[in-house]
N, C-alpha and C positions, 0 to 999 in steps of 0.2 A: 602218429595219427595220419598226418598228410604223405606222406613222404610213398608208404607201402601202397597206399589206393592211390597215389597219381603214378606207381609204377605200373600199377596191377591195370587202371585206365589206358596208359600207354599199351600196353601188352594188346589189351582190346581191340583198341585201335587198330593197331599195327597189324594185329591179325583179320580185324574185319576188313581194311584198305587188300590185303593180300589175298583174298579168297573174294573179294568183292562182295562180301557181307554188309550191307548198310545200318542195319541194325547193330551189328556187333560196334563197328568203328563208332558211331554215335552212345552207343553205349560206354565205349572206353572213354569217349571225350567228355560226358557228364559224367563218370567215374572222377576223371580229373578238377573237373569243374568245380565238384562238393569237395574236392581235397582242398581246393585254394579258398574256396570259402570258409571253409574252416579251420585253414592256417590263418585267415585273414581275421576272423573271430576271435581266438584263442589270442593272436597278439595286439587285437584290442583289448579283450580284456585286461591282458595282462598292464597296457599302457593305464587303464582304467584302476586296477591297482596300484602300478608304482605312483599316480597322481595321489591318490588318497593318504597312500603313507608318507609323500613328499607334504601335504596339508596337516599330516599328524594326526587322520582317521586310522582305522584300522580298517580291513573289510569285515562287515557285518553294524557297525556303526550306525546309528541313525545318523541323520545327515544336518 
């Protein structure tokens, strides 16, 4: 998920900085931005589930 859109961001970047495209470079940096937010998501989640199965819920559980 994150890994190919903060390369494909960088690449943006890299190319808007070199052609002096300000649109493009801001573009590749909120490309990057949404990658870390959404690694940073996913491994809350994930802490969000191993807590539940460490308390012996399962996810889906009412609570």
């Amino acid at each position: 998920m994150g890994i190919g859109d903060k390369l494909k961001g960088k690449g943006n970047e890299l190319a808007g900085k070199a052609t002096g495209d300000r649109k493009q470079e801001f573009k590749g940096k909120a490309q990057q931005t949404k990658a870390d937010v959404q690694d940073g998501l996913s491994d809350a989640n994930e802490r969000v589930r191993d807590a539940d199965q460490e308390a012996g819920r399962l996810p889906g559980e009412d609570r």
